[in-house]
PDB file as gemmi writes it, atoms N, CA and C in Angstrom:
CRYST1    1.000    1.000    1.000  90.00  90.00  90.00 P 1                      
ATOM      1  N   UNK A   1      12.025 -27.977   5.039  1.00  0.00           N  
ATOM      2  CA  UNK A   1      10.757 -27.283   5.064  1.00  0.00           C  
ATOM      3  C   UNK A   1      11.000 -25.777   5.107  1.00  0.00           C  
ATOM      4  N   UNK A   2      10.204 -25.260   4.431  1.00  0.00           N  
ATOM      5  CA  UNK A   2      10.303 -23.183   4.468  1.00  0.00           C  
ATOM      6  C   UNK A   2       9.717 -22.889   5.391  1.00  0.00           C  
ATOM      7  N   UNK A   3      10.317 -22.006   6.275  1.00  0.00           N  
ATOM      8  CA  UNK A   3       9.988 -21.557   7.121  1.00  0.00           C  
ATOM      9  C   UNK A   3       8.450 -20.710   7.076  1.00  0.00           C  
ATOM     10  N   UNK A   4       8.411 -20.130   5.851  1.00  0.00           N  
ATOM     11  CA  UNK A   4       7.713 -19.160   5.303  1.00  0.00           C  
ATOM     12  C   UNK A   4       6.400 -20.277   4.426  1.00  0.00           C  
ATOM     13  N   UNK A   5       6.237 -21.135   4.228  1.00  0.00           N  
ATOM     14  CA  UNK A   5       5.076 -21.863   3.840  1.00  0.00           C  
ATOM     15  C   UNK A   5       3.650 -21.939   3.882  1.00  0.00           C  
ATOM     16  N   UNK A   6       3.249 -21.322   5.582  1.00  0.00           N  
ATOM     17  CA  UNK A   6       2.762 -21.615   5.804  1.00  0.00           C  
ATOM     18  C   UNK A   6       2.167 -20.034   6.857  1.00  0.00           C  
ATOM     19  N   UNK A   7       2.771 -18.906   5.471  1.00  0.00           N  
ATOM     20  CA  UNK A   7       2.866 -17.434   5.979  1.00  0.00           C  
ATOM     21  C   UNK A   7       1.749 -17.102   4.696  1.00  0.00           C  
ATOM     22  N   UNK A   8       0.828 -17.059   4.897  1.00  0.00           N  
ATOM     23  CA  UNK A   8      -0.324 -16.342   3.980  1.00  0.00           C  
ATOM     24  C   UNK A   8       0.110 -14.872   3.208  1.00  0.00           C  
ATOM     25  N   UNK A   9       0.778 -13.855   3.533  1.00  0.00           N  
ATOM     26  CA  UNK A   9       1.423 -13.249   2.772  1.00  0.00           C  
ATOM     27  C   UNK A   9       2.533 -13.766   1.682  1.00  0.00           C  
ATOM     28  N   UNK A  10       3.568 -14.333   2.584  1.00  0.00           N  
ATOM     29  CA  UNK A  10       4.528 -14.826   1.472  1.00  0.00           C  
ATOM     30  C   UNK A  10       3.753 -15.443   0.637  1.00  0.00           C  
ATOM     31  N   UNK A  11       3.118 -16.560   1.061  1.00  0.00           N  
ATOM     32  CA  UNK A  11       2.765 -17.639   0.298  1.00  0.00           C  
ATOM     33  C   UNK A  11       2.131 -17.011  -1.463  1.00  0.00           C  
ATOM     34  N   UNK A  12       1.487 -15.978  -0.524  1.00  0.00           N  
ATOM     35  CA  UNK A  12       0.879 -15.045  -2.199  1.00  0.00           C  
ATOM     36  C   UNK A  12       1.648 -14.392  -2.515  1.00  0.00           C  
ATOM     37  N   UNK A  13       1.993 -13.805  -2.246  1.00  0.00           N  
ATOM     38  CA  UNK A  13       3.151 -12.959  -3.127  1.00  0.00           C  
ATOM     39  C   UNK A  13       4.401 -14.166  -4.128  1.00  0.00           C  
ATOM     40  N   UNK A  14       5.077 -14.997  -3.348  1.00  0.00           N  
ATOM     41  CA  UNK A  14       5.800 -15.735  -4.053  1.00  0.00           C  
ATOM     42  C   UNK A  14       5.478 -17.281  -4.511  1.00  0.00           C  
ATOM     43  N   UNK A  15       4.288 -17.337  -5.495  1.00  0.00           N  
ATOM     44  CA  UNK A  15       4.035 -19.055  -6.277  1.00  0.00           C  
ATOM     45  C   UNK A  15       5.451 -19.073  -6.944  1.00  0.00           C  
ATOM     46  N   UNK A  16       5.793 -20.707  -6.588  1.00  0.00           N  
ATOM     47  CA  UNK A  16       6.380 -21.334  -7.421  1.00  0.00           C  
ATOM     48  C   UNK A  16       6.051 -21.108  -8.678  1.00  0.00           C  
ATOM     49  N   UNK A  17       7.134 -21.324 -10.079  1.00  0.00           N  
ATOM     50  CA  UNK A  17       6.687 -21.552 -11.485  1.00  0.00           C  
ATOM     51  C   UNK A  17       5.347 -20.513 -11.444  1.00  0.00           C  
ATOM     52  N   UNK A  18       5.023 -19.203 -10.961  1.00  0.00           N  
ATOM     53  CA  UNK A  18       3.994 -17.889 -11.590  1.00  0.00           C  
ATOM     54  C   UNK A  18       4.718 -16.853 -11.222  1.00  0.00           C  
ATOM     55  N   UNK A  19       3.954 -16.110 -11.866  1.00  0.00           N  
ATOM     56  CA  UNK A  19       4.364 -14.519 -12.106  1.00  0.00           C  
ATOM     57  C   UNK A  19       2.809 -13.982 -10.719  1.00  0.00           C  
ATOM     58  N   UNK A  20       3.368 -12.930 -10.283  1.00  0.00           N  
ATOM     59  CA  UNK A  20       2.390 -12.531  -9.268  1.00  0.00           C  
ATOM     60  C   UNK A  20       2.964 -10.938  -9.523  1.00  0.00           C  
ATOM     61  N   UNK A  21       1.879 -10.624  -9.281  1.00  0.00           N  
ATOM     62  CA  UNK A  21       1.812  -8.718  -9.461  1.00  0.00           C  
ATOM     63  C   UNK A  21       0.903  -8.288  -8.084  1.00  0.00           C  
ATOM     64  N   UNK A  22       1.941  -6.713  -7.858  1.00  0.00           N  
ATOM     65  CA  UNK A  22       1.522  -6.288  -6.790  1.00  0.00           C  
ATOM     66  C   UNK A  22       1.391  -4.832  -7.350  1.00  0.00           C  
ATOM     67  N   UNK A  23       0.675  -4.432  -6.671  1.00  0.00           N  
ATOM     68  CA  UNK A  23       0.472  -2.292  -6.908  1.00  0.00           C  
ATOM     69  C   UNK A  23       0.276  -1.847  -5.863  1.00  0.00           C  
ATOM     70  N   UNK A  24       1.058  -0.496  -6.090  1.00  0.00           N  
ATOM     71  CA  UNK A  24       1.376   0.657  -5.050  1.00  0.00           C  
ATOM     72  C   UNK A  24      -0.368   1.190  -5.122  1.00  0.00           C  
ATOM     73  N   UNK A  25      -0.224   2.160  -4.053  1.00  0.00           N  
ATOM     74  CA  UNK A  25      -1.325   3.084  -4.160  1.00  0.00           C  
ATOM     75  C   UNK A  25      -0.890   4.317  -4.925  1.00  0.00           C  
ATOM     76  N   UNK A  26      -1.970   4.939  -6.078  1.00  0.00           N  
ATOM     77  CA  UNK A  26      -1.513   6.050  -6.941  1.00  0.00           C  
ATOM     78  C   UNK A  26      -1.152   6.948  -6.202  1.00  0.00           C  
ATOM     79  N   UNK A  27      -0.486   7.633  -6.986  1.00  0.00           N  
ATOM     80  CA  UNK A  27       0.157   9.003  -6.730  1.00  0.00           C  
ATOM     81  C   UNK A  27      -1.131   9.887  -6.796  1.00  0.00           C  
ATOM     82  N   UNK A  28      -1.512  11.135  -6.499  1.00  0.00           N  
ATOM     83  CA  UNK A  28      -2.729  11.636  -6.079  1.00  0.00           C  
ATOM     84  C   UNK A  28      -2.559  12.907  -6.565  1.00  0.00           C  
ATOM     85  N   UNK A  29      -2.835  13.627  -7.282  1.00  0.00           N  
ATOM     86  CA  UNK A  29      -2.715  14.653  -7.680  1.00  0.00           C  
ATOM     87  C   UNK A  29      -3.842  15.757  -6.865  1.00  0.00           C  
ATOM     88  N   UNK A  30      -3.336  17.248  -6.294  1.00  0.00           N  
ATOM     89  CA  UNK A  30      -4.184  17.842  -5.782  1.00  0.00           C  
ATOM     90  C   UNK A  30      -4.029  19.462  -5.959  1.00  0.00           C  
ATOM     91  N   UNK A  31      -4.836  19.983  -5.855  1.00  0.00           N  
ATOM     92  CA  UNK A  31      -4.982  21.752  -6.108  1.00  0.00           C  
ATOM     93  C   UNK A  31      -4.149  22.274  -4.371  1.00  0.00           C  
ATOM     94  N   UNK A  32      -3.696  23.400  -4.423  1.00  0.00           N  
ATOM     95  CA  UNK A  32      -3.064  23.782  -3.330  1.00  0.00           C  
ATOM     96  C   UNK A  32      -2.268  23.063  -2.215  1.00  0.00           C  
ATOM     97  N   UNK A  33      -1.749  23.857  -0.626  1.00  0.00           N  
ATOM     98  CA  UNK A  33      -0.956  23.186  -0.520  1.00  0.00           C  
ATOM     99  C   UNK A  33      -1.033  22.141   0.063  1.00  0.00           C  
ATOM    100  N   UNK A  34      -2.119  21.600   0.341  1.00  0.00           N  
ATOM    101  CA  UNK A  34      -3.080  20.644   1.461  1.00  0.00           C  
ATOM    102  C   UNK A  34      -3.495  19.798   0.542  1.00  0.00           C  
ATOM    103  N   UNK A  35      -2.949  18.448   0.564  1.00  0.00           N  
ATOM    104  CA  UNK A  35      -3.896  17.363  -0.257  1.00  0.00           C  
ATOM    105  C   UNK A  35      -5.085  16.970   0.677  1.00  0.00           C  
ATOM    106  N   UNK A  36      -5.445  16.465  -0.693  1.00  0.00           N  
ATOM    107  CA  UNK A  36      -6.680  15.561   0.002  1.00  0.00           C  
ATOM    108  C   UNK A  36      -7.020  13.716  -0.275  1.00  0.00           C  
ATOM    109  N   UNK A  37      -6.845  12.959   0.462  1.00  0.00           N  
ATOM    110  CA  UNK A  37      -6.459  12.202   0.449  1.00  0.00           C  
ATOM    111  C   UNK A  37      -7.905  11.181   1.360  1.00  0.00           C  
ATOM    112  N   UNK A  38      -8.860  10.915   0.387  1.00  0.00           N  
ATOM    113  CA  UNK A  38     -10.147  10.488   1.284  1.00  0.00           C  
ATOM    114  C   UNK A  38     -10.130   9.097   1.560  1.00  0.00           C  
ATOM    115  N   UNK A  39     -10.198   8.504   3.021  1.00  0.00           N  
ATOM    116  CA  UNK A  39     -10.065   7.081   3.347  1.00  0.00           C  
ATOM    117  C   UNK A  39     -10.813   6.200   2.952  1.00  0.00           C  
ATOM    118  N   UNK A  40     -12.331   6.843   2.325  1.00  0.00           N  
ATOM    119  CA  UNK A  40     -12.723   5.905   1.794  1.00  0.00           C  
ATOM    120  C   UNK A  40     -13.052   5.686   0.440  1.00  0.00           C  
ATOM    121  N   UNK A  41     -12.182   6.222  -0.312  1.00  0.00           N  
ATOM    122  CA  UNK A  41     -11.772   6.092  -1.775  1.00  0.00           C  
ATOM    123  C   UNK A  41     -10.366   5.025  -1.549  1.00  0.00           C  
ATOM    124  N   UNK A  42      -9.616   5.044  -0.582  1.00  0.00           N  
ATOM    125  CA  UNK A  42      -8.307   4.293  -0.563  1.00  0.00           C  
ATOM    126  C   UNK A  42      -9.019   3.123  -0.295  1.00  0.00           C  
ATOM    127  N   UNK A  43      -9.674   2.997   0.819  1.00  0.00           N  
ATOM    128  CA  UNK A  43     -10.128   1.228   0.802  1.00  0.00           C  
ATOM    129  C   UNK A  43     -10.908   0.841  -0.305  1.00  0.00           C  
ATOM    130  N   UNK A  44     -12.110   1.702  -1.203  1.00  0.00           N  
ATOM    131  CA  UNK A  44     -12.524   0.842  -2.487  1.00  0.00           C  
ATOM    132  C   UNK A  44     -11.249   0.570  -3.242  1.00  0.00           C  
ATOM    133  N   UNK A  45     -10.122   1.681  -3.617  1.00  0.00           N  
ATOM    134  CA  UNK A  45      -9.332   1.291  -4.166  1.00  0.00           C  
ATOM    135  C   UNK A  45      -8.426  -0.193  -4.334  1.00  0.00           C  
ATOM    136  N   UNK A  46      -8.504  -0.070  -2.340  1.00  0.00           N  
ATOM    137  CA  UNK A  46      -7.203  -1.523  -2.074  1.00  0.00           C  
ATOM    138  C   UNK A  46      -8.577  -2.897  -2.280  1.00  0.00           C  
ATOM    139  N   UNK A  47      -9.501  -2.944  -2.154  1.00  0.00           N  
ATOM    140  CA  UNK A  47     -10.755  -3.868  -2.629  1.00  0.00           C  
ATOM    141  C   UNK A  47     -11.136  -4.195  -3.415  1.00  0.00           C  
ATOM    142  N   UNK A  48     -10.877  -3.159  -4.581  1.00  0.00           N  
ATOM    143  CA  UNK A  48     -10.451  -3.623  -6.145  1.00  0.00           C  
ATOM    144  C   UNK A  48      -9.548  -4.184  -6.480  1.00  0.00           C  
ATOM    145  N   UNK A  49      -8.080  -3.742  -5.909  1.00  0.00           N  
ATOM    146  CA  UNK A  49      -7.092  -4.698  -6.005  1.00  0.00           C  
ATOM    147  C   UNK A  49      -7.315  -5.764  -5.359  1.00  0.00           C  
ATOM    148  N   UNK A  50      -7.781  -6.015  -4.526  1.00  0.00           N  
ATOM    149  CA  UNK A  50      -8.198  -7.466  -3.925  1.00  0.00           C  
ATOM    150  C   UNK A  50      -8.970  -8.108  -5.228  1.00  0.00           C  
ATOM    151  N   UNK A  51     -10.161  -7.268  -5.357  1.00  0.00           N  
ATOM    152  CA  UNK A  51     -11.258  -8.199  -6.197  1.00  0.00           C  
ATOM    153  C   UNK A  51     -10.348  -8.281  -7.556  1.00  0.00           C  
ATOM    154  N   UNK A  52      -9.610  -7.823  -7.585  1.00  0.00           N  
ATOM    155  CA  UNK A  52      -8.949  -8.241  -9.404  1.00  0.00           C  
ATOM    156  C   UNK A  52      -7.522  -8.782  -9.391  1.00  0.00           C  
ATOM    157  N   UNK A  53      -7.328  -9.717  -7.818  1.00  0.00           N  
ATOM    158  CA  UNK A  53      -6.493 -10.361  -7.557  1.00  0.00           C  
ATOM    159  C   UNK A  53      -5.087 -10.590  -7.793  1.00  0.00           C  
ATOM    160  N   UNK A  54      -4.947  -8.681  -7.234  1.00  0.00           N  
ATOM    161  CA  UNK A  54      -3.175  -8.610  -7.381  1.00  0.00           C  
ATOM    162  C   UNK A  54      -3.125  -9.192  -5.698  1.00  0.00           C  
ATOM    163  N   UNK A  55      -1.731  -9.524  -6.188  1.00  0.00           N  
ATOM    164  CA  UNK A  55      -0.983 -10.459  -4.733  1.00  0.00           C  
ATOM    165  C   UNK A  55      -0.611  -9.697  -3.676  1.00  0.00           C  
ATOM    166  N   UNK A  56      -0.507  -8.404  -3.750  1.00  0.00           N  
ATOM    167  CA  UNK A  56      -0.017  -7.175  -2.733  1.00  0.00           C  
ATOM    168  C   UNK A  56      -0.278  -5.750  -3.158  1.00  0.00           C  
ATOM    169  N   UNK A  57      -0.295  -5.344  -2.174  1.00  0.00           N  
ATOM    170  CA  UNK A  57      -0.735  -3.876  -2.263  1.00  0.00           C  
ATOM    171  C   UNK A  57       0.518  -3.513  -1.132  1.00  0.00           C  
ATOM    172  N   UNK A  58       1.053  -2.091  -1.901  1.00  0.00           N  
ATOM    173  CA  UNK A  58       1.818  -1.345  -1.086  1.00  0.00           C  
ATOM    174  C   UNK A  58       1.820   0.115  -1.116  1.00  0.00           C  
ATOM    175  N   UNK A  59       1.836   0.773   0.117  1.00  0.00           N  
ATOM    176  CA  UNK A  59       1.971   2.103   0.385  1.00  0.00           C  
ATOM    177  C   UNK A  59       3.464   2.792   0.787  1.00  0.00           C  
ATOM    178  N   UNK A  60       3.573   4.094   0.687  1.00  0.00           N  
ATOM    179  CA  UNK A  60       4.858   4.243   0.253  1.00  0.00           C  
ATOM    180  C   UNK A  60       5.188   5.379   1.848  1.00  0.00           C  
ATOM    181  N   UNK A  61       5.495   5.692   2.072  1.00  0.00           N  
ATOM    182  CA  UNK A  61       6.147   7.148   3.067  1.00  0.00           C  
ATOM    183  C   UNK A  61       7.084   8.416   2.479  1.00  0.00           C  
ATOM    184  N   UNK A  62       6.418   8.967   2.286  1.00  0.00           N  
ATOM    185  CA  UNK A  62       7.078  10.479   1.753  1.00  0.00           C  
ATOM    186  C   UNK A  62       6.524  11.545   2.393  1.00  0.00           C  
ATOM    187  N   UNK A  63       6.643  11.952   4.061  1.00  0.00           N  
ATOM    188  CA  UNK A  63       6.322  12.958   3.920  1.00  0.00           C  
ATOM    189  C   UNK A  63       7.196  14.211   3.973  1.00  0.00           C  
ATOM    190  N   UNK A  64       6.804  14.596   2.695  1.00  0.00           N  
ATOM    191  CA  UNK A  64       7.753  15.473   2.428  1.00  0.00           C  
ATOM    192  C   UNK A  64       6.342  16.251   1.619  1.00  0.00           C  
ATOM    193  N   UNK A  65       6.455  18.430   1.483  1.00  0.00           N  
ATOM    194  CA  UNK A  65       5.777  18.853   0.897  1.00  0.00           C  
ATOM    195  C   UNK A  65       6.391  20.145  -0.045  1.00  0.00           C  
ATOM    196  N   UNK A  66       6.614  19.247  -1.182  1.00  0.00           N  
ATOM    197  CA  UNK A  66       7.057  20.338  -2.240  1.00  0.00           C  
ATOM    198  C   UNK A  66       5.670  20.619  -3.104  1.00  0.00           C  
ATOM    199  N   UNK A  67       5.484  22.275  -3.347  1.00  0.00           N  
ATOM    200  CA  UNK A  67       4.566  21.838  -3.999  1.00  0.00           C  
ATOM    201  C   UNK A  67       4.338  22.324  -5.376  1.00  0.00           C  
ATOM    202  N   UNK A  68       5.558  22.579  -5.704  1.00  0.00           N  
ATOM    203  CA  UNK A  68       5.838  22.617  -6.946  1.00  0.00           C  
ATOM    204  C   UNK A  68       5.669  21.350  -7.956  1.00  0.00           C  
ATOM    205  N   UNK A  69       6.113  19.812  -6.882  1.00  0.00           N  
ATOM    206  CA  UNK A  69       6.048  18.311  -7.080  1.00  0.00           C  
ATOM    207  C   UNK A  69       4.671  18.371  -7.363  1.00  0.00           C  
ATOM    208  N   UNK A  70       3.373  19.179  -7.087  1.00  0.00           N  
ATOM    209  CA  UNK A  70       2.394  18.273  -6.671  1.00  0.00           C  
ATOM    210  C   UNK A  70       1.963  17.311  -5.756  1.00  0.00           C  
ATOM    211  N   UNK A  71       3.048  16.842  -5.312  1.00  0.00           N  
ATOM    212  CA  UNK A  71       2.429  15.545  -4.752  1.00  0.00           C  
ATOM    213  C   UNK A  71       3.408  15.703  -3.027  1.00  0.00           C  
ATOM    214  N   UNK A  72       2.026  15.410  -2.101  1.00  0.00           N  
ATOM    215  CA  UNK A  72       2.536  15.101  -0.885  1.00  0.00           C  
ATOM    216  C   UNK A  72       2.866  13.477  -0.714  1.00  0.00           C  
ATOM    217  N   UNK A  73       2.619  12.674  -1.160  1.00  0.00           N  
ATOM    218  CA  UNK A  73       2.939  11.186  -0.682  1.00  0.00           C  
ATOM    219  C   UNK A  73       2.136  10.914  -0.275  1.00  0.00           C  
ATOM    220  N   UNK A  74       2.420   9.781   0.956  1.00  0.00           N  
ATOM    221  CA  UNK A  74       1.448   9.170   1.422  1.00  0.00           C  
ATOM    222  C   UNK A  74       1.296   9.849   2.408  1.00  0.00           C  
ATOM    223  N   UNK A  75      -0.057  10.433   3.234  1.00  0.00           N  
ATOM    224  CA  UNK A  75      -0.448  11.442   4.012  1.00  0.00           C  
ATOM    225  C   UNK A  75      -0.548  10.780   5.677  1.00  0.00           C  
ATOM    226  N   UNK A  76      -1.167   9.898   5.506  1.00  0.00           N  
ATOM    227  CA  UNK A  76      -1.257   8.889   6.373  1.00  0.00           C  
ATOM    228  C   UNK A  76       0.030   7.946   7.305  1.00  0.00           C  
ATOM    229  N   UNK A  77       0.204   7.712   8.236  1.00  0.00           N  
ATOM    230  CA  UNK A  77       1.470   7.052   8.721  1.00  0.00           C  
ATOM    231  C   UNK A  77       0.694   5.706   8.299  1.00  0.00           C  
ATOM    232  N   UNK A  78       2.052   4.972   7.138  1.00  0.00           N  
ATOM    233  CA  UNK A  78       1.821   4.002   7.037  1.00  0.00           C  
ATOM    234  C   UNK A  78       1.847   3.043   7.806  1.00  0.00           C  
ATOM    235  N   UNK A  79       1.965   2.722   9.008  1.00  0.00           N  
ATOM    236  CA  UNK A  79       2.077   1.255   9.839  1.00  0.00           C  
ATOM    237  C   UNK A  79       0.337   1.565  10.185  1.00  0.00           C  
ATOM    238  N   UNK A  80      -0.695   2.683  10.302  1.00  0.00           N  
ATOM    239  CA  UNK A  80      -1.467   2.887  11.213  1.00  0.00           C  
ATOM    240  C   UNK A  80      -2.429   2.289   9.956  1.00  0.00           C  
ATOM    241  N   UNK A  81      -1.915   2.942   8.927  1.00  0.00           N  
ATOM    242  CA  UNK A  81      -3.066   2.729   7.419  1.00  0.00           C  
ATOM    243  C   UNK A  81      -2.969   1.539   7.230  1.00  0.00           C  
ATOM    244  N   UNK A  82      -1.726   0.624   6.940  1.00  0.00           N  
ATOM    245  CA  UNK A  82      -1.823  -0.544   6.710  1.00  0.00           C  
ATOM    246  C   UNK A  82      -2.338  -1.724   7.617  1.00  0.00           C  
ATOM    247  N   UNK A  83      -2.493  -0.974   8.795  1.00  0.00           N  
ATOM    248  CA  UNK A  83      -3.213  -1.961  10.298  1.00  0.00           C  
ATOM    249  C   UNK A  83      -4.426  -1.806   9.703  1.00  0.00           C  
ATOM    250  N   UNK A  84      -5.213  -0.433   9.462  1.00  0.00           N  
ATOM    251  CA  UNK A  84      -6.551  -0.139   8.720  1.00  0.00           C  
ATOM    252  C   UNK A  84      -6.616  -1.107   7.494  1.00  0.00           C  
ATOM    253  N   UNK A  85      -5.990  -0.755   6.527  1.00  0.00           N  
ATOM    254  CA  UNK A  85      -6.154  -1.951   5.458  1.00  0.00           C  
ATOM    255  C   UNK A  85      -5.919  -3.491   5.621  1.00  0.00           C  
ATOM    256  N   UNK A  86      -5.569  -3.940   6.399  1.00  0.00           N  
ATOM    257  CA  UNK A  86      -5.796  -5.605   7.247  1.00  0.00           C  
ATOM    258  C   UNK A  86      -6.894  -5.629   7.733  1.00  0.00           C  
ATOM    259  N   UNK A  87      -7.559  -4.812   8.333  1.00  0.00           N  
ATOM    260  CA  UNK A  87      -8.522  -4.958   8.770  1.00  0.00           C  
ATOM    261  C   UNK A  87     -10.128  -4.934   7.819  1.00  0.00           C  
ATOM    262  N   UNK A  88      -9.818  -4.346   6.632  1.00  0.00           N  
ATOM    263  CA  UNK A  88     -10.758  -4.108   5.648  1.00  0.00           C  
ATOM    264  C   UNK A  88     -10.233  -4.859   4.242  1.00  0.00           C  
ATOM    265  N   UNK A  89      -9.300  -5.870   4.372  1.00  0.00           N  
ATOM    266  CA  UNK A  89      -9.024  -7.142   3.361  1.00  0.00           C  
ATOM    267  C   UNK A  89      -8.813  -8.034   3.816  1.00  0.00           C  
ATOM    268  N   UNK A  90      -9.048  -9.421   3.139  1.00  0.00           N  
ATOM    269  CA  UNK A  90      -8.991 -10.341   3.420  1.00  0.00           C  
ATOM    270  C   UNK A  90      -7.651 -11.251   2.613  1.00  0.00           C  
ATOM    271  N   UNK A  91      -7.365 -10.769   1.485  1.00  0.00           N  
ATOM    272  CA  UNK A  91      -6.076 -12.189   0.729  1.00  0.00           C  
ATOM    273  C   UNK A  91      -5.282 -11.345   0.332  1.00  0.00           C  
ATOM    274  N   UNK A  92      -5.094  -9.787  -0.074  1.00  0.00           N  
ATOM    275  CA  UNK A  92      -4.194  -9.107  -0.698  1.00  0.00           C  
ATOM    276  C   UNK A  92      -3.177  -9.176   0.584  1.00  0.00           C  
ATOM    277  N   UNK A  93      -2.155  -9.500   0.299  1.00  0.00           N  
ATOM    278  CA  UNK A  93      -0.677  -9.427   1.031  1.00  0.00           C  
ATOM    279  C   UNK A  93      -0.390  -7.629   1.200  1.00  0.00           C  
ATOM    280  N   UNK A  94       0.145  -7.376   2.081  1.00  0.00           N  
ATOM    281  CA  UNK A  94       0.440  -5.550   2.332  1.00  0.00           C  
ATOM    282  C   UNK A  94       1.840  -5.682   2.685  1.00  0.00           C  
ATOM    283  N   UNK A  95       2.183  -4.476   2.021  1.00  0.00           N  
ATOM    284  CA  UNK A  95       3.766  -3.681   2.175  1.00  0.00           C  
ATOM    285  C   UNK A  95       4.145  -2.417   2.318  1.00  0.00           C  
ATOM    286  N   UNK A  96       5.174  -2.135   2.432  1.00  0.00           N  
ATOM    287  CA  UNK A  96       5.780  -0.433   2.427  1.00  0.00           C  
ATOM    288  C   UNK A  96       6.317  -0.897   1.038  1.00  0.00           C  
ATOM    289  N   UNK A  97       6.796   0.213   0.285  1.00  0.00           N  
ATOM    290  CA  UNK A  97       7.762   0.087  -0.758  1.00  0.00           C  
ATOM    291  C   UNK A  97       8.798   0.911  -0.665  1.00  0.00           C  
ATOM    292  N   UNK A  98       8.514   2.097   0.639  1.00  0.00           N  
ATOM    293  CA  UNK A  98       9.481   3.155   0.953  1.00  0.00           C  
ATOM    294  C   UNK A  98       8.758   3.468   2.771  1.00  0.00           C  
ATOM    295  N   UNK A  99       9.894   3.153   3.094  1.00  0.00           N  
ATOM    296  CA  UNK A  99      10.212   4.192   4.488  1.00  0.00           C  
ATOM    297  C   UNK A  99      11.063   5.002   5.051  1.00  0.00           C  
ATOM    298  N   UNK A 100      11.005   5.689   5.617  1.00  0.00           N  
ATOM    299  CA  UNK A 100      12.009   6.790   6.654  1.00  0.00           C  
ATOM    300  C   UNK A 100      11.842   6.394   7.481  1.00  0.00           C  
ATOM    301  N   UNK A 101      12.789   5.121   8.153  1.00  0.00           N  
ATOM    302  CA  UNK A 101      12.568   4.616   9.682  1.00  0.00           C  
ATOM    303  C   UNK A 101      13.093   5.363  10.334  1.00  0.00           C  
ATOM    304  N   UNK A 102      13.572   6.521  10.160  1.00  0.00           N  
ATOM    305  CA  UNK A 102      14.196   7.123  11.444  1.00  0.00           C  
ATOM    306  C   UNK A 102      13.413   8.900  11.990  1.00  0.00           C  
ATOM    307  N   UNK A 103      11.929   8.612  10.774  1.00  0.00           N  
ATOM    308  CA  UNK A 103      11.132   9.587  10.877  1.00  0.00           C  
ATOM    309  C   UNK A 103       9.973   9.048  12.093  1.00  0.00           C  
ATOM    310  N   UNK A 104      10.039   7.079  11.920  1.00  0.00           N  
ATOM    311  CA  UNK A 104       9.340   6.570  12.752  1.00  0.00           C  
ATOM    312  C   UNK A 104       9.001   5.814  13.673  1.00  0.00           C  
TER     313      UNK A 104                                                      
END                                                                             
């Protein structure tokens, strides 16, 4: 027996014999050196991915601010956002795809 069977994340993310797709949250493009990053554009976002039934959603950790890059990352500490996004989905499976555990 799998240990993992009877784990509602795994279980979606990995069907036997299917293909399952997961998406990051976009990269965010912003004017100056302060993004903006609105919480409740991220949850319609992760609710669409629910309603159009990808298997996972993942957020990433970069904080880092170049801003020549454009891009700050994810703005938010992900363990706090992704407690927030469990709480505002119901079947999409959640992940990191990048951390700095020793930032946290």
């Amino acid at each position: 027996m799998n240990k993992f069977e009877s784990h509602l994340g795994y279980t979606n993310m990995f069907k036997e014999d299917q293909l399952t797709l997961g998406i990051y949250f976009p990269i965010e493009s912003y004017k100056g050196s302060i993004p903006e990053m609105q919480l409740e554009q991220q949850m319609q976002l992760a609710k669409k991915a629910e309603e159009a039934r990808f298997a996972s959603l993942f957020v990433r950790d970069v904080p880092l601010n170049v801003p020549s890059f454009g891009d700050v990352g994810q703005i938010y500490d992900p363990w706090v956002f992704l407690g927030f996004l469990a709480a505002h989905t119901k079947k999409i499976s959640l992940g990191t795809g990048s951390m700095i555990t020793t930032l946290r």
